[in-house]
C-alpha positions in Angstrom: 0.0 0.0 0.0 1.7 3.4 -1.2 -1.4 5.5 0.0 -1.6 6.5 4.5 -4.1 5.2 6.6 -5.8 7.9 8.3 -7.2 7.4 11.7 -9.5 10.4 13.0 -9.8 10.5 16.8 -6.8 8.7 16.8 -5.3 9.2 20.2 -8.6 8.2 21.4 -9.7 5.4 23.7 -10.2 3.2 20.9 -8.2 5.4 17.9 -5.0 4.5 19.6 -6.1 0.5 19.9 -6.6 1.4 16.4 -3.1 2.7 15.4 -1.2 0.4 17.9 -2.4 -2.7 16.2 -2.0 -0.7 12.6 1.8 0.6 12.9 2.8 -3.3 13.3 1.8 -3.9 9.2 1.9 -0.5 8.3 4.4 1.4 10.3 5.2 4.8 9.0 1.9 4.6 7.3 -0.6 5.7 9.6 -2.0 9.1 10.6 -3.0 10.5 13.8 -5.3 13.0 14.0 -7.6 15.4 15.6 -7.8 18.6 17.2 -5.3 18.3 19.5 -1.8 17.7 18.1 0.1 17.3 21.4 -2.4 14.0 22.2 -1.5 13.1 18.9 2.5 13.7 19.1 2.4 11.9 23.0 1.1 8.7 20.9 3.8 8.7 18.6 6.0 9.2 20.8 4.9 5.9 22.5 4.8 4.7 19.1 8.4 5.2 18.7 7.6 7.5 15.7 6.0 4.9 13.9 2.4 7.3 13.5 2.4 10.3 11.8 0.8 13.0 14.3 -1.3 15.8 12.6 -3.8 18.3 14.2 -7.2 18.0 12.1 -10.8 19.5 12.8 -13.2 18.1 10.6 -15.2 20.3 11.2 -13.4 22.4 8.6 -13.1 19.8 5.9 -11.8 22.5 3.8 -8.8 21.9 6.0 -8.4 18.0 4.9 -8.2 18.5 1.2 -4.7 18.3 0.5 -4.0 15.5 3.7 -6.2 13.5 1.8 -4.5 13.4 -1.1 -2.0 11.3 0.3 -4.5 9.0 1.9 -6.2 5.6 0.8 -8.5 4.3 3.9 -10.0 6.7 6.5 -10.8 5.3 10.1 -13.5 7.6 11.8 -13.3 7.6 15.4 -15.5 10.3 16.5 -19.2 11.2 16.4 -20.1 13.5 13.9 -22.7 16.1 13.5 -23.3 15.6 9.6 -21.2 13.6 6.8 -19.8 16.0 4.6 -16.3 14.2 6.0 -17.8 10.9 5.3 -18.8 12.3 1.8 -15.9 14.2 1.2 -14.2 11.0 1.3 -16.2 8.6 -0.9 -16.2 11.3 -3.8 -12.7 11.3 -3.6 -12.9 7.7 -3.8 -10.8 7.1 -0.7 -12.2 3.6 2.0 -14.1 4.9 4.7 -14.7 2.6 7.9 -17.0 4.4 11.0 -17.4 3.0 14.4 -20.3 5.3 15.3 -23.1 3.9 17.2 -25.7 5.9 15.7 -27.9 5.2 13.3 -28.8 8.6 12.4 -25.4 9.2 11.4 -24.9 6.0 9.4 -28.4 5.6 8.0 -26.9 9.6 6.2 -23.8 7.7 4.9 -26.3 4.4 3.5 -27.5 7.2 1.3 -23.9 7.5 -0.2 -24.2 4.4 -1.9 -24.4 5.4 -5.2 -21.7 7.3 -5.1 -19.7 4.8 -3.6 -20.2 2.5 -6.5 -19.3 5.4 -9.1 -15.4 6.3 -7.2 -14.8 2.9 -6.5 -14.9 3.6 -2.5 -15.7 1.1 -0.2 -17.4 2.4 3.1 -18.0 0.1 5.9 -20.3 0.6 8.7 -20.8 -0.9 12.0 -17.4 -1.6 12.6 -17.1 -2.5 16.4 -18.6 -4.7 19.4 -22.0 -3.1 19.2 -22.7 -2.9 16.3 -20.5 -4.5 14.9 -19.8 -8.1 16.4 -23.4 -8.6 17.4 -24.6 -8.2 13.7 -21.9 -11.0 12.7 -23.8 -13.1 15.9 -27.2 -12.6 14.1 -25.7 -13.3 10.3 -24.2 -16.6 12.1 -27.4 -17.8 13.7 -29.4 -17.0 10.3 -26.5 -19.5 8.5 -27.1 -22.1 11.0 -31.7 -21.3 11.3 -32.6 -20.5 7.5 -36.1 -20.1 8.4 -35.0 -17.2 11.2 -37.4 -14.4 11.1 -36.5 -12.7 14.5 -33.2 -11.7 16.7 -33.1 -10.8 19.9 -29.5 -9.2 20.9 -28.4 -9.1 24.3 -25.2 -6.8 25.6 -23.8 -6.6 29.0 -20.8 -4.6 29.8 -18.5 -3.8 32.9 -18.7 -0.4 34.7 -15.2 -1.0 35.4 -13.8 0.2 32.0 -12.6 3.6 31.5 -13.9 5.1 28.2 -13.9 9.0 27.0 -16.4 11.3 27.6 -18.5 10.7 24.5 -19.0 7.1 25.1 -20.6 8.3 28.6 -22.9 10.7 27.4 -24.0 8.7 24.5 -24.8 5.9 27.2 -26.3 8.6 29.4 -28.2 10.5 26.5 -30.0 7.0 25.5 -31.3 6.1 28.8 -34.1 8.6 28.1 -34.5 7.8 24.4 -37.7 7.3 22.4 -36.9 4.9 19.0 -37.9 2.9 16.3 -37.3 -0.8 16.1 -38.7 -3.2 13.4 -41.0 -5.8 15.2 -43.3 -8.1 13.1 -42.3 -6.7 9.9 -43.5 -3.1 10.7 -42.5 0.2 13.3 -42.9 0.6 16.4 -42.1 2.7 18.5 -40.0 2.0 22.3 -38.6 3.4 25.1 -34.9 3.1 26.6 -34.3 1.4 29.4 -37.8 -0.2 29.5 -39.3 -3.3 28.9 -36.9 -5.9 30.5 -35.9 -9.1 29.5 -34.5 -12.1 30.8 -31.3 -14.3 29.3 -29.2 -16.7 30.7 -25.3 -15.0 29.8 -22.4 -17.6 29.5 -19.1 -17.4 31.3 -20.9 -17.9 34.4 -22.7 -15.0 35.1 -25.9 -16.5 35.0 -29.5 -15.5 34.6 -29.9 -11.2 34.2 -32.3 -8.9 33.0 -31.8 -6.3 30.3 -33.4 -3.5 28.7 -34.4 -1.8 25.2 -31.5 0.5 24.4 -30.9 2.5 21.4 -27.6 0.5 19.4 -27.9 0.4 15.7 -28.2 -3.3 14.7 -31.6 -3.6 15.8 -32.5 -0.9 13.1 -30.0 -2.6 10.2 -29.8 -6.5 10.8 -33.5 -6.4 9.4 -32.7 -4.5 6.2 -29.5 -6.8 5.7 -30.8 -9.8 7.0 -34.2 -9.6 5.6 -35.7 -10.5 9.7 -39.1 -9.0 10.3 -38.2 -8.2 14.6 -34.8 -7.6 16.1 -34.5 -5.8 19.4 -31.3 -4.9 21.7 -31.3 -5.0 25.3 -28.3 -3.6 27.2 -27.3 -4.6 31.0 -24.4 -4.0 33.1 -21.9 -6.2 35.0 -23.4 -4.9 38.1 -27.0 -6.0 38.6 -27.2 -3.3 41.3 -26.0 -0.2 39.3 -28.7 -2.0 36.1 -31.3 -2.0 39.0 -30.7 1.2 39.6 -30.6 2.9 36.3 -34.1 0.8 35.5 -35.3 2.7 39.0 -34.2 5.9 37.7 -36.0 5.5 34.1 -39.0 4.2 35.9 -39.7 6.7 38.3 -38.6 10.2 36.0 -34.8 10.2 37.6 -33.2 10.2 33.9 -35.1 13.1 32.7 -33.0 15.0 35.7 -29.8 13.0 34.3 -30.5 14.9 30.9 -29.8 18.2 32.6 -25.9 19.5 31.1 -24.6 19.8 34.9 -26.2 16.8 36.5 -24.8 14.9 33.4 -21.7 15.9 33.2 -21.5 15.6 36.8 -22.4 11.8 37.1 -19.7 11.2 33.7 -17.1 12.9 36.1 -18.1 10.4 39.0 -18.7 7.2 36.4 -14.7 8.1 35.1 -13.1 8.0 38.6 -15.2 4.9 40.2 -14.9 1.5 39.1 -18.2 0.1 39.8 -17.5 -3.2 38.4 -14.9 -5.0 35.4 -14.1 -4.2 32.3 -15.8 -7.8 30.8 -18.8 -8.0 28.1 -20.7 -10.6 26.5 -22.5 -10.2 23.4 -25.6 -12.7 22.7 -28.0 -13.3 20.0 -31.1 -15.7 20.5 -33.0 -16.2 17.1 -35.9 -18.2 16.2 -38.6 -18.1 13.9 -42.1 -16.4 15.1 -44.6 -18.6 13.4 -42.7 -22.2 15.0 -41.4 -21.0 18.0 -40.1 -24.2 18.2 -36.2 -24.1 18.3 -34.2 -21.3 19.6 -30.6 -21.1 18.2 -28.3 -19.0 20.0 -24.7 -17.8 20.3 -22.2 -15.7 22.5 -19.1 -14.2 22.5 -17.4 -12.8 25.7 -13.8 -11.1 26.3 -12.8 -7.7 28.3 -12.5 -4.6 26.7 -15.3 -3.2 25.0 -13.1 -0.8 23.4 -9.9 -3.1 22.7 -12.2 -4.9 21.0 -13.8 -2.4 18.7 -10.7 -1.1 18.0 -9.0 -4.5 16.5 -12.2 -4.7 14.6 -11.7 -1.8 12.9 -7.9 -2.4 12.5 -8.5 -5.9 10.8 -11.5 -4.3 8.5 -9.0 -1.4 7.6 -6.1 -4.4 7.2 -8.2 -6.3 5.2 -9.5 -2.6 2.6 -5.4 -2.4 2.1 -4.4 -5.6 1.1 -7.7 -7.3 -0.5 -10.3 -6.6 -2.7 -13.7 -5.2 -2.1 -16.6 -4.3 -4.1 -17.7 -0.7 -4.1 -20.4 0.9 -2.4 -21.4 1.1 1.1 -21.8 -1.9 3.2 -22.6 -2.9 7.1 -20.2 -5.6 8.0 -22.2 -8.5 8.2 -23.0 -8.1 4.6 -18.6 -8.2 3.6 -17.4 -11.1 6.4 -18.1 -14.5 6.9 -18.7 -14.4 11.3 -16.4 -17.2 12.3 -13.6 -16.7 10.3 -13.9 -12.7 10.8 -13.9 -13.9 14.7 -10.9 -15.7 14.3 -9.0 -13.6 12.1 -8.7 -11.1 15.0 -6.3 -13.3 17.1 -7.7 -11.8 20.3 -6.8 -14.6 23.0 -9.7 -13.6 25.4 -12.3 -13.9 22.8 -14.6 -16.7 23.8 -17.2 -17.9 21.8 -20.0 -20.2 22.3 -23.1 -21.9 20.2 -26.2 -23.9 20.7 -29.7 -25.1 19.6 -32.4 -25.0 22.2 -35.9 -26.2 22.6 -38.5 -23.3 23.2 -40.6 -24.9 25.2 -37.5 -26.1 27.2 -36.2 -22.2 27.7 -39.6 -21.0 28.4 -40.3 -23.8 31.5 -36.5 -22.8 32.7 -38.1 -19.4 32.4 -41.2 -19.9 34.6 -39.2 -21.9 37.2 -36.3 -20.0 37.8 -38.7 -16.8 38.7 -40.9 -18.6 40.9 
């Protein structure tokens, strides 16, 4: 590859997972960048000069023209406000991978399709553990239940890991959130942090409940998997500090949470204690609606919610350099194969786990284990 890998948000929580595991292929050939160019030069630094450190507000993109020039795949690291980077890029024909979370930011880029496939850029979305590595779940359980119609994605993570401020408030911001999921083939509309549900998670942890939360797959598995109902629930490590945040949604505490000094208040508090580990476990149970006879489900469980988002991106952006893709803009499940995606990222922690179960068997495990 002649061409630089740039990396936006670079020095990041997960940017930097990002251009550590990049340099070790592509040293000399990856760019740092983002507002502040001292975060950027402390990386290389640590990087024994093996990063290229620039100072780069997107904001501008004026500013980027002649950078990206010199640049094949773009890694996008931060959330953004509108995509005229994302389409700044795929006119100029140059890869473009995002991590975001949101949908309302990736459902823009979708819409960049076409003119994807005219520059010959490939743009991959929902790069990351959620979404990301949950999609690849769902696309795995279709493989193995052709007659799937619905998903339903589980996601716990630990309160123990440090993340930026973004990551926070995003978390924060969607405790509160209204939103659209696809259930029986049509809208309808839920609420965060509501409407919990019970699953057994591997890796002995045992039996927790989780609730509706706002990620992305459950709006794009159905477009890309053709299922007619996928939902997401979200708990933590800590069944207390889950408890807790289902109190606060249920009796009008996270409207206060929504309030800029309150909220950035508790993300001050939630970055110095360590309320639990720094484990997750993604699950997927699928079946189809009109049997409800079998369940097939699978799980995959490590530490490091952002280690692992980042080494997702870094193989995707691995793979745009030295392989072949087709043009156009893609989620990941529709470019990878699950398993041999899941082992191609050589993560030693990474545990996965499969099995068929009988519904009726699940659902009188259900009713026992409650009473």
């Amino acid at each position: 590859m002649n061409k630089k890998i740039l990396v936006i948000g670079g020095y990041g929580s997960v940017g930097r997972i990002i251009a550590t595991q990049l340099v070790k292929n592509f040293p000399g050939q990856v760019i740092v960048a983002g507002r502040n160019y001292q975060k950027a030069q402390n990386l290389a630094l640590k990087l024994n000069q093996q990063v290229i450190p620039i100072a780069l507000d997107i904001s501008g993109t004026s500013d980027s023209g002649k950078l990206l020039d010199d640049v094949e795949i773009v890694i996008m690291c931060l959330d953004q406000e509108n995509i005229k980077f994302a389409r700044q890029c795929i006119q100029r024909g140059i890869h473009y991978i995002d991590i975001s979370a949101s949908h309302h930011i990736l459902s823009k880029i979708e819409a960049l399709n076409k003119e994807a496939e005219k520059t010959g850029a490939t743009a991959v979305l929902s790069v990351g553990l959620a979404p990301g590595l949950t999609n690849l779940l769902a696309k795995h359980c279709q493989s193995k239940l052709p007659d799937m119609t619905y998903a339903d994605i589980y996601i716990l993570l630990g309160l123990g890991e440090v993340h930026g401020d973004a990551a926070y408030r995003w978390t924060l911001e969607n405790l509160s959130t209204d939103f659209t999921i696809i259930h029986g083939g049509e809208p309808r509309k839920v609420k965060g942090f509501e409407d919990g549900k019970q699953s057994v998670f591997p890796n002995g942890i045992g039996r927790r409940i989780a609730y509706r939360f706002n990620f992305s797959d459950q709006k794009v598995i159905p477009q890309t998997l053709g299922l007619r109902s996928v939902s997401t629930r979200l708990c933590f490590d800590s069944a207390l500090m889950t408890y807790l945040f289902a109190l606060a949604k249920r009796v009008g505490l996270s409207r206060i949470l929504m309030m800029k000094d309150v909220k950035e208040s508790l993300i001050s508090v939630l970055k110095r204690l360590h309320f639990g580990s720094d484990k997750f476990v993604i699950k997927v149970e699928a079946g189809n609606l009109q049997s409800k006879e079998y369940l097939y489900e699978c799980s995959l469980w490590g530490t490091g919610e952002a280690k692992t988002t980042g080494l997702v991106a870094a193989k995707v952006a691995e793979n745009l350099a030295l392989s072949s893709f087709p043009a156009g803009v893609f989620h990941i499940e529709q470019l990878y194969s699950p398993l041999e995606f899941l082992k191609s990222l050589s993560q030693d922690d990474l545990n996965f786990e499969e099995k068929v179960c009988s519904a009726t068997a699940l659902k009188l495990s259900n009713m026992v284990n409650q009473h």
